[in-house]
C-alpha positions in Angstrom: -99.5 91.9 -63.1 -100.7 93.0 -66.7 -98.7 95.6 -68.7 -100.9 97.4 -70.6 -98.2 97.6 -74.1 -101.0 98.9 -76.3 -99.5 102.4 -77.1 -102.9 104.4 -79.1 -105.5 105.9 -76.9 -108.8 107.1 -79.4 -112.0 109.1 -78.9 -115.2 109.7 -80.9 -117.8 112.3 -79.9 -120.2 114.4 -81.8 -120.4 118.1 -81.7 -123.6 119.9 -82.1 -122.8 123.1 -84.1 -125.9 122.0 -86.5 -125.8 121.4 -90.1 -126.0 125.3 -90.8 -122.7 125.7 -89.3 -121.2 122.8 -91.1 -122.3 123.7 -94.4 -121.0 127.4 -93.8 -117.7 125.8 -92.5 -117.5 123.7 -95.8 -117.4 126.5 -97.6 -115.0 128.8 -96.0 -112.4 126.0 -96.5 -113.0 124.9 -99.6 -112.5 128.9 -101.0 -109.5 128.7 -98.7 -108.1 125.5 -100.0 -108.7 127.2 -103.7 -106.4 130.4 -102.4 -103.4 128.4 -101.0 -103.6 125.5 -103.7 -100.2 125.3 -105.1 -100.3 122.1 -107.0 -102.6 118.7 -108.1 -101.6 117.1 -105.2 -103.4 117.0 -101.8 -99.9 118.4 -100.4 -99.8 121.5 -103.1 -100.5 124.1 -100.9 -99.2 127.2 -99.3 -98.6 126.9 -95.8 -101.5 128.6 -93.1 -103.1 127.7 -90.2 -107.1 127.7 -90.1 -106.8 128.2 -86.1 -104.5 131.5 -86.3 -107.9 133.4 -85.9 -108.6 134.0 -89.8 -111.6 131.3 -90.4 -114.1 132.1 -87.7 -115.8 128.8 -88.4 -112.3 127.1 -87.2 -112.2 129.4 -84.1 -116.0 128.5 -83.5 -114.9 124.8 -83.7 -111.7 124.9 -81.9 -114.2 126.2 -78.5 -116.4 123.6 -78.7 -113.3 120.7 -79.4 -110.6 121.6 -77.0 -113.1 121.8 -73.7 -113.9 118.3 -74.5 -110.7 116.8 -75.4 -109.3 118.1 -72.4 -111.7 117.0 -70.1 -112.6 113.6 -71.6 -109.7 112.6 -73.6 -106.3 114.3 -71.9 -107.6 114.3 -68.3 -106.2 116.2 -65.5 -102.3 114.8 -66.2 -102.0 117.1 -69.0 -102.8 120.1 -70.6 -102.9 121.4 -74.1 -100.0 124.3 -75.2 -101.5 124.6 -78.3 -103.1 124.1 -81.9 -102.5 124.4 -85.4 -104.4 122.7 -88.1 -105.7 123.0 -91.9 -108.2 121.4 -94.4 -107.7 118.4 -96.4 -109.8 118.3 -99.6 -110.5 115.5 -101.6 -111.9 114.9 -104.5 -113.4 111.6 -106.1 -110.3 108.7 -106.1 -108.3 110.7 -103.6 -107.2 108.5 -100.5 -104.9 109.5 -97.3 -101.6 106.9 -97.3 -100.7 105.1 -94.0 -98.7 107.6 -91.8 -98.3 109.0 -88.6 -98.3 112.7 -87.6 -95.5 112.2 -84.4 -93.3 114.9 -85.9 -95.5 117.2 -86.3 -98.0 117.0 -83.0 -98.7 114.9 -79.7 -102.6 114.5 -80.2 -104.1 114.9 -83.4 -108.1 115.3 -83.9 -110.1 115.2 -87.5 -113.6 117.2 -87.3 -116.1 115.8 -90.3 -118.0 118.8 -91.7 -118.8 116.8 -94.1 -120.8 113.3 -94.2 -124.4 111.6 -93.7 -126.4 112.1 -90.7 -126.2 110.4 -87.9 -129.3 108.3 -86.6 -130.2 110.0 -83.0 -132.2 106.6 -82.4 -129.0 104.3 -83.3 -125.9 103.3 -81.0 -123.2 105.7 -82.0 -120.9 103.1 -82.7 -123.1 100.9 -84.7 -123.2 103.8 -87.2 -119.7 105.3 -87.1 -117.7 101.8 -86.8 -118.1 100.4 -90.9 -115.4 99.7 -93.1 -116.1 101.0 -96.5 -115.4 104.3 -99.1 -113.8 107.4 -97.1 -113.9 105.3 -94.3 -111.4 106.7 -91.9 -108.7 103.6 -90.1 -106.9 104.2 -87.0 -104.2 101.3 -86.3 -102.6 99.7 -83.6 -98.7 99.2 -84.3 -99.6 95.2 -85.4 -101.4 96.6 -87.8 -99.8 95.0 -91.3 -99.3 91.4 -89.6 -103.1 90.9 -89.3 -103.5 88.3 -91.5 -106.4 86.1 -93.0 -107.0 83.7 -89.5 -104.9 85.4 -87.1 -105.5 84.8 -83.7 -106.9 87.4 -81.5 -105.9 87.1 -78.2 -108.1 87.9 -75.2 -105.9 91.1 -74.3 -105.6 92.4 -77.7 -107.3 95.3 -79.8 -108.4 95.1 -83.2 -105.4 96.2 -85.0 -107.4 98.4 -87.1 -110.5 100.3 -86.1 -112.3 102.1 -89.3 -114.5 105.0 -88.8 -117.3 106.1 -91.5 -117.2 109.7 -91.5 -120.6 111.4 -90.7 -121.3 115.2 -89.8 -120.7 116.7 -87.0 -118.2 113.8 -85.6 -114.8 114.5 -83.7 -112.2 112.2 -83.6 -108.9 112.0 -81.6 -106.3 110.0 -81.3 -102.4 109.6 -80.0 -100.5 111.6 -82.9 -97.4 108.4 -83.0 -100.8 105.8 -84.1 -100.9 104.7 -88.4 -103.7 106.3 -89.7 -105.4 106.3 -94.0 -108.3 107.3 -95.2 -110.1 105.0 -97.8 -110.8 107.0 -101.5 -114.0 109.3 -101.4 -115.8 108.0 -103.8 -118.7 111.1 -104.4 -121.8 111.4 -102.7 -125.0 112.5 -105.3 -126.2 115.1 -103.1 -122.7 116.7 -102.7 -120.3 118.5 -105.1 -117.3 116.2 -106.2 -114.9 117.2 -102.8 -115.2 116.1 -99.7 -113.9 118.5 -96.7 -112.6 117.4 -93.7 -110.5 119.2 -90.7 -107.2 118.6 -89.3 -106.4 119.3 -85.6 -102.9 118.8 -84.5 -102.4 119.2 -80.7 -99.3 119.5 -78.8 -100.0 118.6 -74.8 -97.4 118.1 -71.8 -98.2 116.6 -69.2 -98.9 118.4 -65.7 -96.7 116.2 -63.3 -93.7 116.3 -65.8 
């Protein structure tokens, strides 16, 4: 008998709301994030939810995200009861801290307005799995203790799986999983802030 002790489930998909959508979506939130800026610091904000019907980009992306997350992430166990979210904007140096989002939602789900362009004639993962700037890490709970020459064991995960943002990518994982963000370091043929959006999910499951 195998016990399956790994506790972090994760998806990646890619939406197709086009590049037209993206770049109008970009902008929306980053006038928002210059309303409800309190502060220098990526916290210093007012508090507001992008999915209580005000940014119709949000509500265009929250139709085309929840369908799928649903049906190829939650299954037919569970169900979502709902969903709040917001923006994060960074500018150049600015990195996310290890954390986890538990209190605050059961699934959580970052969409990448934002990013290069995926390679329709490449794998998926072969473009989205690289470690480097603004790359994106999701972590198992072994996640510090992965030393220089550790062992992998046939049963284990990677203890940290690093995603390079691109446009137009989804990704979800179980809310209770360590998650940073590497700094954005700029990207020439973008302004100095990088936008990305937060999806936190709360889900109960059907059969109690």
């Amino acid at each position: 008998m195998r016990l399956e002790l790994f506790p972090t489930m994760a998806g990646i998909w890619t939406l197709s709301l086009g590049d037209s959508f993206d770049l109008l979506f970009s902008k929306e939130l980053l006038q928002l994030h210059k309303d409800m800026k309190t502060g220098d610091e990526i916290w210093d904000r007012r508090s507001h939810d992008i999915f209580d019907g005000s940014v119709s980009s949000a509500t265009m992306l929250a139709r085309e995200a929840l369908p799928l997350l649903q049906r190829d992430f939650i299954g037919p166990k569970g169900r979502i009861t709902s969903l709040q979210g917001r923006e994060v904007v960074r500018t150049r140096g600015v990195e996310i801290m290890p954390h986890s989002d538990e209190n605050e939602c059961h699934l959580q789900a970052v969409y990448f307005p934002n990013g290069p362009e995926l390679d329709a004639g490449l794998s998926l993962q072969s473009q989205v799995n690289q470690y480097g700037p603004n790359a994106f890490a999701i972590c198992n709970p072994d996640w510090r203790s992965s030393g220089f020459g550790k062992c992998l064991m046939p049963w284990e995960q990677h203890a940290k799986y690093w995603i390079k943002p691109h446009r137009g990518l989804l990704v979800a994982f179980d809310a209770r999983a360590v998650h940073f963000q590497k700094p954005y370091t700029g990207d020439p043929l973008m302004d100095d802030s990088f936008v990305q959006v937060l999806l936190n999910i709360k889900v109960e499951r059907i059969d109690g």
